[in-house]
C-alpha positions in Angstrom: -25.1 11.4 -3.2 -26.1 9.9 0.2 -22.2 10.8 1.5 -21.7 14.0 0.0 -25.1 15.2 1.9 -23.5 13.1 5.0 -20.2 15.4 4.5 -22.6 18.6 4.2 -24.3 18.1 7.3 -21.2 17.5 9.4 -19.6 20.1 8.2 -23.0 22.2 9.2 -22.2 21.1 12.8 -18.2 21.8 12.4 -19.2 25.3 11.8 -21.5 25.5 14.8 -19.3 23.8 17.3 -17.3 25.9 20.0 -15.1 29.0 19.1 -12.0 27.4 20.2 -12.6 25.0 16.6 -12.7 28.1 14.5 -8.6 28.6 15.2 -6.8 27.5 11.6 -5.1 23.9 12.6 -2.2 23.7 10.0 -1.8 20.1 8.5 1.4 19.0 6.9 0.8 15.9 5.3 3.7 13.2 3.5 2.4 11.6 0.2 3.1 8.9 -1.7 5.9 8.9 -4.2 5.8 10.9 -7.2 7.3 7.9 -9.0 4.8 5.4 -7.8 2.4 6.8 -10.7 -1.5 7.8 -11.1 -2.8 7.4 -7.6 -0.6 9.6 -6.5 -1.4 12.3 -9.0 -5.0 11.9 -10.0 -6.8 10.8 -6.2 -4.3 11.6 -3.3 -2.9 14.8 -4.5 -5.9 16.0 -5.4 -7.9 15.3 -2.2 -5.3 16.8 -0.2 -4.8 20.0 -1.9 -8.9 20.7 -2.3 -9.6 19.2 1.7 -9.6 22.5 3.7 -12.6 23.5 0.4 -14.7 20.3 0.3 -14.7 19.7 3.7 -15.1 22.8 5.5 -12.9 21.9 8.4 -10.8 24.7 9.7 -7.1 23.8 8.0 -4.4 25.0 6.1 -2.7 21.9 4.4 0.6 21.1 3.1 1.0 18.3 0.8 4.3 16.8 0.3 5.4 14.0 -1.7 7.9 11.9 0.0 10.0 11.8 -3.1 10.9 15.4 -2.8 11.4 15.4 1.2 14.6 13.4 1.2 12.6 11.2 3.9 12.5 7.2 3.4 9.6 5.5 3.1 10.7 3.1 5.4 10.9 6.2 8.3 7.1 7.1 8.1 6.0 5.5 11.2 8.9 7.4 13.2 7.9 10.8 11.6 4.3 10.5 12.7 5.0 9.7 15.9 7.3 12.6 16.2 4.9 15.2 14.8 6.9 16.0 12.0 4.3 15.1 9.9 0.2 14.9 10.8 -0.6 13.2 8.3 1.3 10.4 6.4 0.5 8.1 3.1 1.8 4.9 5.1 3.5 2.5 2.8 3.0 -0.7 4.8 5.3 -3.3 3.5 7.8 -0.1 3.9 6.7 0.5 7.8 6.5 -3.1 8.6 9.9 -3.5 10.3 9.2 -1.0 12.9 5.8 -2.4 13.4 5.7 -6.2 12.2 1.6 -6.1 12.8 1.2 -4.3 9.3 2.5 -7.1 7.4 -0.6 -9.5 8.7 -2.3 -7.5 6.2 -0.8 -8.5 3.0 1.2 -11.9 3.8 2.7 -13.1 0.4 -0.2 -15.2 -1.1 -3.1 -13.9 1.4 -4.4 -11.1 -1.1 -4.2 -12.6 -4.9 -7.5 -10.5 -5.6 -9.0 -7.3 -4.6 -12.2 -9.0 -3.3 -9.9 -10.9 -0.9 -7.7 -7.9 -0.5 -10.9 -6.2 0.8 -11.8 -9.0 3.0 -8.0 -9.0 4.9 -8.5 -5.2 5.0 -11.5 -5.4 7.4 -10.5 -8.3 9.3 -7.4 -6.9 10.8 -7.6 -3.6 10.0 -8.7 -3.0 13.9 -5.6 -4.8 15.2 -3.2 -2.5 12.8 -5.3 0.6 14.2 -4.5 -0.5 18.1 -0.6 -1.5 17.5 -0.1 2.1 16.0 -1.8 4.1 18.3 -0.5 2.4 21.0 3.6 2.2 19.9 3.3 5.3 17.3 0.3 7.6 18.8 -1.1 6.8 15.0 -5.0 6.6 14.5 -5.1 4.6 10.9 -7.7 6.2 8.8 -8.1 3.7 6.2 -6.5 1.3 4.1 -6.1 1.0 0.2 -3.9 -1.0 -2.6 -1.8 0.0 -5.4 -3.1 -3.7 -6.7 -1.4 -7.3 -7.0 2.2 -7.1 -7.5 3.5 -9.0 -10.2 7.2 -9.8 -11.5 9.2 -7.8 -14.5 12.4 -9.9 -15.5 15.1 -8.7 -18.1 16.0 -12.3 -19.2 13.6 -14.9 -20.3 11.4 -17.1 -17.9 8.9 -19.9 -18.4 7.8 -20.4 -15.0 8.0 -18.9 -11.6 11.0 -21.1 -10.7 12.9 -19.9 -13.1 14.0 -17.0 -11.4 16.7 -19.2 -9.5 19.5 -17.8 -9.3 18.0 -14.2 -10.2 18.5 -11.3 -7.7 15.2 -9.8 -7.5 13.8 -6.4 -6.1 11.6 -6.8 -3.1 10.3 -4.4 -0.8 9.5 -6.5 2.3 10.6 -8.6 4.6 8.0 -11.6 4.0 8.6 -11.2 0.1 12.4 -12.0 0.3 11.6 -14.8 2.6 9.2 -16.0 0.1 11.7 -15.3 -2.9 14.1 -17.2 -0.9 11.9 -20.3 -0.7 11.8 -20.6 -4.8 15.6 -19.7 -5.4 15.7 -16.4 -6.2 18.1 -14.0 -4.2 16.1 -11.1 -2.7 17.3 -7.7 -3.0 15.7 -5.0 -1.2 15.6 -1.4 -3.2 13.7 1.6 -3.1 10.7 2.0 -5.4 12.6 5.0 -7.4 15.9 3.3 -7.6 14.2 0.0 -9.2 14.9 1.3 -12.6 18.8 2.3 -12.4 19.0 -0.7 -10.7 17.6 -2.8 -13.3 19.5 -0.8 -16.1 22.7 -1.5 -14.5 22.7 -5.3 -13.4 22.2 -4.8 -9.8 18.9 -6.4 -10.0 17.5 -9.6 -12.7 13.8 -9.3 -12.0 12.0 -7.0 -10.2 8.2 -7.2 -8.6 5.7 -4.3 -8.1 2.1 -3.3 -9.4 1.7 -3.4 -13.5 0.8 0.4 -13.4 3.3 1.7 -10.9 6.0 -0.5 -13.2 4.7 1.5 -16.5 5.1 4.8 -14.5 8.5 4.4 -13.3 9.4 3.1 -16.7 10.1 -0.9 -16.1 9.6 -1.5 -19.2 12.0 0.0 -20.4 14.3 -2.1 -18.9 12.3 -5.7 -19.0 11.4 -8.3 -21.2 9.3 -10.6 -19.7 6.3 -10.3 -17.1 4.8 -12.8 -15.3 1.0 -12.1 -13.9 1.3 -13.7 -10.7 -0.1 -12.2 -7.7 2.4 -12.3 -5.0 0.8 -9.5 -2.7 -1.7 -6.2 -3.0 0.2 -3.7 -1.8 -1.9 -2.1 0.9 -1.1 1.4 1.8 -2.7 3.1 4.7 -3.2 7.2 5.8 -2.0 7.6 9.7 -2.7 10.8 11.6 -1.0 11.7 14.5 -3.1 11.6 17.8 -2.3 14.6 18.8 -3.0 16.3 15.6 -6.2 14.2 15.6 -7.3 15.3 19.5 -7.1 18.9 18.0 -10.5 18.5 16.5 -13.8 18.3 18.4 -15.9 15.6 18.0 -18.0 16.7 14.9 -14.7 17.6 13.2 -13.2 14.1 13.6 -16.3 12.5 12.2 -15.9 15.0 8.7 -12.6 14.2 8.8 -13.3 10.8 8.9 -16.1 10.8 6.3 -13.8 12.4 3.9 -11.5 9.9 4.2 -13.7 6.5 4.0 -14.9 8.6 0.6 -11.3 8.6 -0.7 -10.3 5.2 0.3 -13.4 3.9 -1.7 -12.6 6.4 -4.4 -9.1 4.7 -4.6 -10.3 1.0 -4.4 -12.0 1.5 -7.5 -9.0 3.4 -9.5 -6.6 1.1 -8.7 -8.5 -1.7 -10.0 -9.0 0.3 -13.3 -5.3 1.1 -13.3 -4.2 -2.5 -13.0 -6.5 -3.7 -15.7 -5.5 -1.2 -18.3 -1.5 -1.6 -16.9 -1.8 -5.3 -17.6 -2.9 -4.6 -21.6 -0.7 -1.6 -22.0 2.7 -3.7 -20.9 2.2 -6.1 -23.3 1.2 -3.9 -26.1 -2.5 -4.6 -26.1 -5.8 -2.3 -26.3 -7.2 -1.0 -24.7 -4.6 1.0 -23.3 -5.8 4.6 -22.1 -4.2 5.4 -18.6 -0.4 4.6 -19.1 2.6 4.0 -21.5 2.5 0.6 -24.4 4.7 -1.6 -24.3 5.6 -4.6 -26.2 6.5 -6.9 -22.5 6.0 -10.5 -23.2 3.6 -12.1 -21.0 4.7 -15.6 -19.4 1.8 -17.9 -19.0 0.7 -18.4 -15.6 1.1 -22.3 -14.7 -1.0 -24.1 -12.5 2.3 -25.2 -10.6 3.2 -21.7 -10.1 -0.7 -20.9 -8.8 -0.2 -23.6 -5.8 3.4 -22.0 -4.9 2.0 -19.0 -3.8 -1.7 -20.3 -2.5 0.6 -22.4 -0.2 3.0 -19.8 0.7 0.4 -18.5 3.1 0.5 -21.6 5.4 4.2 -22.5 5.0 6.1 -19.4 4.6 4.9 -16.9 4.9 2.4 -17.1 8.1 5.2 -19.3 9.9 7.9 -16.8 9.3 6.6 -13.7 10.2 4.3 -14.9 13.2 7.3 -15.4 15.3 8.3 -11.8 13.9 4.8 -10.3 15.3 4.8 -12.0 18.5 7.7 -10.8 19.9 6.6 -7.3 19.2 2.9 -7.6 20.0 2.6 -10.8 22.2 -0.7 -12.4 20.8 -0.4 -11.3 17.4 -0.7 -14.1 15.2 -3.3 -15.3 17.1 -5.1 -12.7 16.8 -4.6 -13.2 13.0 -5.7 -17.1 13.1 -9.2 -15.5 15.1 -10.0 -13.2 12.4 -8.0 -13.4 8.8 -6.9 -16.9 9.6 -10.9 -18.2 9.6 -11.9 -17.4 5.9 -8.2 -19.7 5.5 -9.3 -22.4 7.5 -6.2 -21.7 9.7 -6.8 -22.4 13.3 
């Protein structure tokens, strides 16, 4: 109640600024995949197509899906900074290579849990924000997860090692380094092409979020699931700075209230999702946002726990420090002084 009456009153003083904030600003905004599942459809969608309505602002949107652009995910930074876009649905593993600073965010076994997914998020949040506004002329607007990312395999495994030998789908740089480290042969695919891939061989295993895997209908072409938190999946909304310097300074805080309200919004979803996504895979109730399956579910072992808590330190920190620093000198200490602390990395 308390933000909706915070949303009212700026949009009160949005309507009484100066005449020149009356003129329509036309957004065209990139979205998440159709494919990735119910985030896309039942929060973002939404939000965008209702903004100009609930917020009051002066804007005409256009919501695409990236999925039906013909764009690639891994271009998103570029298009912002262009202005083909004003708005973008940043996938961050996705964005990382063109600015390594995103992956500090969600460093394979950093995030096992949204409460520590949460905790990265404001840490270094600020430092993401500076690195894209300074290299992309991108103002981040928030930051929020499809949930822990977890492996699907066609052919039996008992533990986490097992996948030796096994080409598996990963979607970031730090991911296939830490695939490497355990055996595995990293194979990096597009979220919509995960399935043929899987159907036809080209991939073994792959790993992404339970409910993102229901959607895109894993499953299908699965056995075996193991529930291992590798990473979170943090995604993050970028406006271009131009676009952004188009609104007074009333506007830009309704703007911004409107989107701290979604990111919340989508915090809590995603953690519904993934609970229910976790049941339905394996056939279990209750089961009310996505598909059942009949997945077998590979006991987590405590060896496999340690791999990953100690991935942080060994691999995956390591690796993509040197990465950082030679795009944004200072990076990773930047990261010891604020996510490193709650690690006990100095």
């Amino acid at each position: 109640m308390k933000k909706l009456l915070i949303i009212s009153a700026m949009v009160g003083l949005t309507m009484s600024s100066n005449p020149a904030s009356a003129e329509t600003i036309k957004l065209k905004v990139l979205g998440q995949p159709l494919a990735t599942g119910l985030i896309q459809k039942n929060r973002e969608q939404p939000f965008f197509e209702s903004f100009a309505e609930k917020s009051g602002l002066p804007v005409e949107v256009d919501y695409k899906p990236l999925d039906v652009t013909g764009i690639k995910d891994t271009e998103e930074l570029r298009i912002l900074k262009s202005g083909l876009f004003d708005i973008v649905s940043l996938r961050m593993s996705q964005v990382s290579r063109d600015a390594p600073t995103i992956l500090g965010l969600d460093l394979v076994g950093l995030n096992p849990t949204y409460t520590a997914g949460r905790k990265t998020m404001r840490a270094f949040s600020k430092v993401v924000d500076e690195e894209l506004q300074k290299k992309f002329n991108t103002k981040l607007l928030g930051i929020w997860p499809f949930g822990p990312q977890v492996l699907f395999c066609k052919d039996e495994i008992k533990k986490l090692a097992d996948i030796k030998g096994m080409k598996v789908r990963v979607y970031d740089q730090n991911l296939a380094n830490f695939v490497s480290s355990v055996g595995g042969t990293p194979v990096p695919i597009g979220f919509a092409e995960v399935h043929q891939s899987l159907a036809r061989g080209v991939v073994d295993c792959a790993i992404t979020g339970p409910s993102s895997a229901n959607s895109a209908g894993w499953p299908e072409e699965t056995n075996y699931t193991l529930p291992l938190a590798f990473q979170i999946a943090l995604n993050g909304y970028g406006i271009n700075l131009d676009t952004w310097n188009k609104f007074t300074p009333d506007q830009q805080v309704t703007l911004t209230v409107m989107f701290d309200n979604l990111i919340e919004d989508i915090w809590a979803y995603s953690e519904e999702l993934f609970n229910d996504a976790v049941r339905c895979n394996v056939g279990e109730d209750p089961c009310t946002t996505v598909k059942k399956f009949n997945l077998k579910s590979v006991p987590v072992t405590a060896g496999d726990i340690k791999i990953v808590q100690n991935a942080v330190r060994d691999i995956s920190f390591p690796t993509w420090a040197a990465i950082c620093d030679k795009t944004n000198p200072g990076c990773s200490e930047k990261w010891k002084k604020t996510v490193g602390i709650r690690l006990g990395m100095k």
